[in-house]
C-alpha positions in Angstrom: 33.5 -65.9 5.0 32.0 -62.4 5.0 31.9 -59.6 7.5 28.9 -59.5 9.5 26.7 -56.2 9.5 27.2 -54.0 12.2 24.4 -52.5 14.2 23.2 -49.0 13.4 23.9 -48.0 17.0 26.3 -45.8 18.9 29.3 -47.8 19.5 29.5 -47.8 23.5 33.3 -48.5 23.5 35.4 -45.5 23.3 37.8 -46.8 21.3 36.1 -49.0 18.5 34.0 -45.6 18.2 36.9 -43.3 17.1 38.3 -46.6 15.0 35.2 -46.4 13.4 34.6 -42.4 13.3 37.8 -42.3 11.4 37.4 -44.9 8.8 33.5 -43.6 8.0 35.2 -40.1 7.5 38.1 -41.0 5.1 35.4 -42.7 3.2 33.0 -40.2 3.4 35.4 -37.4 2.3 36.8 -39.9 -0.7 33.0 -40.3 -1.7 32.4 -36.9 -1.8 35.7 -35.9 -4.0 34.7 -38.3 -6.7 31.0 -37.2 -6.7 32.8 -33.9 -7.0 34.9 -34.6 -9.9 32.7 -37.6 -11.8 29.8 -35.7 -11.9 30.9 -31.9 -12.1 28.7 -31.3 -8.8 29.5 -28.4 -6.3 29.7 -30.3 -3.1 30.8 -29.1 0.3 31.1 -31.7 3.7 31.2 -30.5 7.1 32.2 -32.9 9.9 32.2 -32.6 13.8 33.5 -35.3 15.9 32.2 -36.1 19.1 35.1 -34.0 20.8 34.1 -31.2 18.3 36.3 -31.1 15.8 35.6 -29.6 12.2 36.9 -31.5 9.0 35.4 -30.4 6.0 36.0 -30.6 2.4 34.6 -28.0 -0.8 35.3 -29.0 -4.1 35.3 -25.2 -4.9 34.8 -22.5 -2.0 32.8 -23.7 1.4 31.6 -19.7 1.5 30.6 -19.9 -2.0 28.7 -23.1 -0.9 27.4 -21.9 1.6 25.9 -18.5 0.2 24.7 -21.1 -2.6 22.8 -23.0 -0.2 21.4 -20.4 2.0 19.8 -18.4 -1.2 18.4 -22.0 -2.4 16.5 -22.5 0.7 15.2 -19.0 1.7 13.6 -19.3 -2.1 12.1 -22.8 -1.3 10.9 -21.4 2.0 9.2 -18.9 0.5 7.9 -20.6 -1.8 6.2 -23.2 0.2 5.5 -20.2 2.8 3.6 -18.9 -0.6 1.8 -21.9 -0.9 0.9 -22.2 2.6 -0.8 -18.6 2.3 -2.5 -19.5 -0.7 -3.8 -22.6 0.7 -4.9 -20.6 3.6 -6.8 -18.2 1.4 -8.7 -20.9 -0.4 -9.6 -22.5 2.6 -10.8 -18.8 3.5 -12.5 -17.9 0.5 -14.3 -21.4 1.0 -15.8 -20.6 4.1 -16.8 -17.9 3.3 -19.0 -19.1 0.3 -20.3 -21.2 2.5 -21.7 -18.7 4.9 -23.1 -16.1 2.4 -24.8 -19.1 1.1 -26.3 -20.0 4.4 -27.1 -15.9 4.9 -28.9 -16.1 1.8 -30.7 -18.7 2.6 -31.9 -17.3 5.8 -33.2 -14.0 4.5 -35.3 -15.8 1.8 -36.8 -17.8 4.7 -37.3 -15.0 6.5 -38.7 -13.3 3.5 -41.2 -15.8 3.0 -39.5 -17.9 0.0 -38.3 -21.1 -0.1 -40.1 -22.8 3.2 -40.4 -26.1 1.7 -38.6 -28.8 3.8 -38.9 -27.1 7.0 -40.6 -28.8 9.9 -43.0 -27.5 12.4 -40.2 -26.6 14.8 -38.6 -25.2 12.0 -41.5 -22.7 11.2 -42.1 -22.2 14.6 -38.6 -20.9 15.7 -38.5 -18.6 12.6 -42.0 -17.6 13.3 -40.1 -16.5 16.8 -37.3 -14.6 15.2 -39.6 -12.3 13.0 -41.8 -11.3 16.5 -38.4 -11.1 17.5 -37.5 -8.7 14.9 -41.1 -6.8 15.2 -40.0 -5.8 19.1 -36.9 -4.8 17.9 -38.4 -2.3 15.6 -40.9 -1.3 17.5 -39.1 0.1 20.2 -36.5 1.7 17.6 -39.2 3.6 16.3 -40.8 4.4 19.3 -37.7 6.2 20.6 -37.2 7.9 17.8 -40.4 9.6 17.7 -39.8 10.5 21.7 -36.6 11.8 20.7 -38.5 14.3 18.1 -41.1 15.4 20.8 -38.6 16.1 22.8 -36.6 17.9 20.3 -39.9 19.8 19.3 -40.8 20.1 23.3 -37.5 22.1 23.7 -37.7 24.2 20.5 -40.8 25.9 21.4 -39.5 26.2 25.0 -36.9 28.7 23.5 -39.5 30.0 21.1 -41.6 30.9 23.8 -38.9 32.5 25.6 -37.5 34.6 22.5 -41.3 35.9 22.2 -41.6 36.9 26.4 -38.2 38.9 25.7 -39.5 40.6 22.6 -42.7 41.4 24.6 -40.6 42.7 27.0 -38.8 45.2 24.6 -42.1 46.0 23.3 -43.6 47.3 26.7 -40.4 48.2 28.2 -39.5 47.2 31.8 -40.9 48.1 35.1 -38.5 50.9 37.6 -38.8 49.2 41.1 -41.1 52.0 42.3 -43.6 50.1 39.6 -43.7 52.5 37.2 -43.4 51.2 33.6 -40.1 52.5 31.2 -41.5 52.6 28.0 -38.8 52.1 25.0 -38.6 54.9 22.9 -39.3 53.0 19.6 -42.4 53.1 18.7 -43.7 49.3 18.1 -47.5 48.0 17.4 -48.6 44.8 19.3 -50.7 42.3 17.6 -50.8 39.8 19.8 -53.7 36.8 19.5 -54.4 34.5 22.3 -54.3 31.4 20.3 -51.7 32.5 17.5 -47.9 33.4 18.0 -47.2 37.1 18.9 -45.9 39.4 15.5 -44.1 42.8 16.5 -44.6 45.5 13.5 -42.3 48.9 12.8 -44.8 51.8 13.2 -43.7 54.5 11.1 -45.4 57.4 11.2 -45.2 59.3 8.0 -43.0 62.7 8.1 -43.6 66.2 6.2 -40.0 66.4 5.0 -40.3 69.4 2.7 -42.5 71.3 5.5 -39.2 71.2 7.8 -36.8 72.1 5.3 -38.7 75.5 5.1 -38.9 76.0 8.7 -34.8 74.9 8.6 -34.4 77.3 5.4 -36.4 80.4 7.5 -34.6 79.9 10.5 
């Protein structure tokens, strides 16, 4: 008569458990030594009781297993960290596609082209976002050309203030008893009441060789 199968459960009683614990380990330790040698694998077995006890077996070095084992999995992390990314990036690139497409499409719509299978609504709201659009241009330009007259608005402010002070070197200034200083160049007004005011260099012409005679008598 054969042995019945036990339950894959935890054993509740304490000592059937360890009865158990130890027979499973012996076996599992003999298992691994002939894997070890049948097969020429590298094998290492860590154990830990329920008390926390180590047994452990190594058919060469457990470090060397170990070192072995952790090099093997940071490559196979990488490399399904790699294909994670690349994954990513497809799904990415994807999208992408699918919205320049859609951009596209929009801008020949709003160009004009390609109207066919649109509905009344359809024409209707894009009729909306070109008015839209319009406003939006409008008033772009329409500040900009405010910001010019007021750029040309102050320009000839400080024109017409470096013209009042060169009319004022011109004439000279006035002394507080009212009289009028005069500067000593001699300058020449032309001055138009409807054209900008130009200052011109009188130079009166000198008889040079008549004072070097009067410089040679003297």
């Amino acid at each position: 008569m054969g042995r019945g199968k036990i339950p894959i459960r935890r054993i509740d009683n304490t000592t059937s458990r360890q009865v158990t614990f130890s027979k499973r380990r012996n076996g599992l330790l003999k298992k691994a030594k002939e894997l070890a040698i049948l097969c020429d694998a590298e094998v290492g077995l860590v154990i830990f009781s329920s008390t926390g006890k180590l047994y452990e077996f190594a058919s060469t070095s457990m470090k060397a297993i170990m070192e072995g084992y952790n090099k093997t999995k940071e490559q196979s992390q990488q490399l399904q960290d790699s294909a994670s990314e690349l994954k990513f990036w497809q799904r990415e690139a994807t999208n992408l596609r699918k919205e320049l497409h859609s951009l596209q499409q929009n801008h020949r719509q709003l160009m004009g082209e390609e109207l066919y299978g649109l509905s009344v609504k359809d024409l209707q709201n894009l009729e909306n976002k070109l008015d839209m659009s319009l406003k939006g241009i409008r008033a772009k330009k329409e500040q900009i050309l405010i910001n010019e007259i007021q750029e040309l608005t102050r320009k000839g402010t400080i024109i017409q203030q470096e013209n009042l002070e060169l009319y004022k070197k011109a004439y000279g200034k006035r002394d507080p008893d009212g009289a009028v200083t005069k500067n000593t160049t001699d300058f020449t007004l032309c001055r138009d009441s409807l054209s900008p005011m130009h200052l011109q260099l009188s130079c009166q012409p000198q008889n040079f060789d008549v004072m070097s005679r009067a410089s040679d008598s003297g």
